[in-house]
C-alpha positions as CSV (number, residue, x, y, z in Angstrom):
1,X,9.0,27.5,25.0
2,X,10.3,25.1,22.0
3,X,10.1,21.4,22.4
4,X,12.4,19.1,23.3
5,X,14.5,17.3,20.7
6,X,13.3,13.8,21.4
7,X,9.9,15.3,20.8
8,X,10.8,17.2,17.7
9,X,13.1,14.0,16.3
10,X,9.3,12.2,17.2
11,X,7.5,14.1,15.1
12,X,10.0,13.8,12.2
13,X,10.2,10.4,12.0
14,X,6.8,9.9,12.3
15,X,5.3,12.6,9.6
16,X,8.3,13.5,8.3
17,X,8.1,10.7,5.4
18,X,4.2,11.8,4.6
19,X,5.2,15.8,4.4
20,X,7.9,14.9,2.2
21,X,5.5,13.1,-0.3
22,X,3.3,15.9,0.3
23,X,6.1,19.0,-0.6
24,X,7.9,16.8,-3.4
25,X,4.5,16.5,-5.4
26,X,4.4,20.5,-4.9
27,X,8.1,21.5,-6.0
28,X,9.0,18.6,-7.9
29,X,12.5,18.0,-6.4
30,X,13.6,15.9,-3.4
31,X,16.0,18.5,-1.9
32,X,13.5,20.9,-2.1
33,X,10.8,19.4,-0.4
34,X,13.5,18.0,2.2
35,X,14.3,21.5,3.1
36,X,10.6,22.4,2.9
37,X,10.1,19.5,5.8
38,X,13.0,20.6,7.7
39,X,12.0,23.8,8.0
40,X,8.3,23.0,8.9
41,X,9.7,20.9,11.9
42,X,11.7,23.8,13.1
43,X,8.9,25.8,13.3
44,X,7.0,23.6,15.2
45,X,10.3,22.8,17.6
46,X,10.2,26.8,17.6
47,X,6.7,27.7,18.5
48,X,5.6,24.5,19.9
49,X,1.7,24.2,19.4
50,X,0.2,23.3,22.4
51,X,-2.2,20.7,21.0
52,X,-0.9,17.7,19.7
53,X,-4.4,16.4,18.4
54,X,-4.0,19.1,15.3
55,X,-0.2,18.5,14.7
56,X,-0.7,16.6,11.3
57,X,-2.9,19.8,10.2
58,X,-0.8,21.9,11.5
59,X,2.2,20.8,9.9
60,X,0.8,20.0,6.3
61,X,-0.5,23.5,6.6
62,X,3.1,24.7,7.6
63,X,4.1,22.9,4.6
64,X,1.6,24.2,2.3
65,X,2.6,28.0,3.7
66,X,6.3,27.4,3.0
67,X,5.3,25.8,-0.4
68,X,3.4,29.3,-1.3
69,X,5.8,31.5,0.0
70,X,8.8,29.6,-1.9
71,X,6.7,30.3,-4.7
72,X,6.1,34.0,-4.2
73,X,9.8,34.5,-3.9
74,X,10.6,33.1,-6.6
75,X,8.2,34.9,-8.7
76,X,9.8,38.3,-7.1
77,X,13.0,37.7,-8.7
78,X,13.9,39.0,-12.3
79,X,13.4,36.7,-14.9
80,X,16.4,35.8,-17.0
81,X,16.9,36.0,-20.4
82,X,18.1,32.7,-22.2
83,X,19.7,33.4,-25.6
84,X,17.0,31.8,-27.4
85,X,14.3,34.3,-25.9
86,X,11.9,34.9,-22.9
87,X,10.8,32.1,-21.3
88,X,7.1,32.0,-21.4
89,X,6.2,32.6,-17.4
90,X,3.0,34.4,-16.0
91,X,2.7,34.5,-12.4
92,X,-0.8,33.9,-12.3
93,X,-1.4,30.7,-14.5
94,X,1.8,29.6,-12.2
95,X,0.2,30.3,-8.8
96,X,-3.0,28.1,-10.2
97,X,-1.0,25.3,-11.1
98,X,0.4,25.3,-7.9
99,X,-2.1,25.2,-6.1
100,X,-4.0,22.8,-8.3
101,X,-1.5,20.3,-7.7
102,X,-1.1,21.2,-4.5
103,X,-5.3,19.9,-4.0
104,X,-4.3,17.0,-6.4
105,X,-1.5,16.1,-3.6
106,X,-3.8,16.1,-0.4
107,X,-6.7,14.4,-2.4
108,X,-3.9,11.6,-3.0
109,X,-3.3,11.4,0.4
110,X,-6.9,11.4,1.7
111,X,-7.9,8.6,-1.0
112,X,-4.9,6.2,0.3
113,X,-6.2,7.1,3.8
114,X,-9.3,5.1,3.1
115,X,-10.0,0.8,2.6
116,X,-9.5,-0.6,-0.8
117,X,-12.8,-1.0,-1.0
118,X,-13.7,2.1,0.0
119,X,-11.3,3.5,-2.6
120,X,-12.9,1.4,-4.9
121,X,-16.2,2.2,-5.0
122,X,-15.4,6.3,-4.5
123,X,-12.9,6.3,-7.7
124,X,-15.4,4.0,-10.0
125,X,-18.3,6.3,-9.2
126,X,-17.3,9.9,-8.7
127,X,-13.9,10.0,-11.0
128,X,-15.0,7.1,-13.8
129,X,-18.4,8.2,-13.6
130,X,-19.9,4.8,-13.9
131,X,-23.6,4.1,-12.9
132,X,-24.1,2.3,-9.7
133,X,-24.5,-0.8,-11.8
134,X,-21.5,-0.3,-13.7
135,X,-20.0,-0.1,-10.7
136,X,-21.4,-3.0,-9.0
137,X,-20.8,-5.3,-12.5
138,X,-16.7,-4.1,-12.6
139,X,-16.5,-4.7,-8.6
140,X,-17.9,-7.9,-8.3
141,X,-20.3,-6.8,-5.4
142,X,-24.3,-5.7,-5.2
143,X,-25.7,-2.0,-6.3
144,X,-26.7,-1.6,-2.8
145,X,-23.1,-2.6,-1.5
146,X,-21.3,0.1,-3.8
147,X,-24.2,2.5,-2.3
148,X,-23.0,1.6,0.9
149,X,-19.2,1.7,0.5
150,X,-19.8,5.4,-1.4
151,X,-21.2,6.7,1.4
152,X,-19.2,5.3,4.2
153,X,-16.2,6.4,1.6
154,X,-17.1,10.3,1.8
155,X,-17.5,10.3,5.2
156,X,-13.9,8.9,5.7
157,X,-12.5,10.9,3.1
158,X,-13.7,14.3,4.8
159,X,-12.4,13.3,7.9
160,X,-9.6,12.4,6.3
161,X,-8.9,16.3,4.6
162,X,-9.9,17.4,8.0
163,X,-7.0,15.5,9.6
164,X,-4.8,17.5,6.6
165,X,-6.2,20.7,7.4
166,X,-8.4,20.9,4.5
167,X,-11.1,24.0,5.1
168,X,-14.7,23.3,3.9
């Protein structure tokens, strides 16, 4: 039985900004991803999940589907010939880079989940690759404190890709 509207119109206004983030980083253009979205929040309006604790999952993963199979149609089609020769597309190195930006995307989103201090310390250590006295020096704040805030950081971060439907 499909939702209401006033639930559906809910839902849009209150993920409908993130998913759109979320499919534009994907497809690169606004009107796509604004289709993407709409047609994720039809789906759920359609088949109406019955548990609203997993919506956000189950939407980014709604997202993510349409984003593959977008991707898979297109690759069905014929490639044209321009009249200065092929363009240079495989598939397979396409698919990767899709999906590779496609984990850069929901990475993005789990990092701007967490404190700025949690952010912080995460980025210095595990992306800079700074010591943990590097790290304490550039922040301002004791070894033991960037310590802390690391691991207090990953544990927010996986419950963060959790909450986007990330699968260990």
């Amino acid at each position: 039985m499909p939702m209401d509207e006033d639930a559906v119109a809910a839902i849009y206004r209150d993920h409908g900004a993130a998913l759109r983030r979320f499919a534009r980083g994907a497809v690169g253009s606004d009107e796509q991803a604004e289709d993407i979205v709409q047609e994720a929040i039809i789906r759920v309006w359609r088949h109406a999940p019955e548990a609203t604790a997993g919506l956000r999952a189950y939407l980014y993963r709604t997202v993510r589907n349409l984003i593959v199979d977008q991707h898979r149609q297109r690759a069905r089609r014929p490639h044209t010939v321009t009249l200065t020769g092929m363009d240079g597309f495989d598939a397979a190195l396409d698919a990767e880079r899709i999906d590779e930006l496609l984990d850069r995307v929901v990475m993005e989103e789990a990092l701007m989940r967490l404190t700025h201090e949690h952010r912080e310390a995460l980025v210095a250590m595990h992306y800079r690759r700074l010591s943990v006295a590097e790290a304490a020096a550039e922040l301002g704040v004791p070894a033991g404190t960037v310590k802390s805030r690391c691991f207090y950081a990953l544990k927010s971060l996986r419950a963060a890709l959790d909450e986007l439907g990330v699968e260990r």
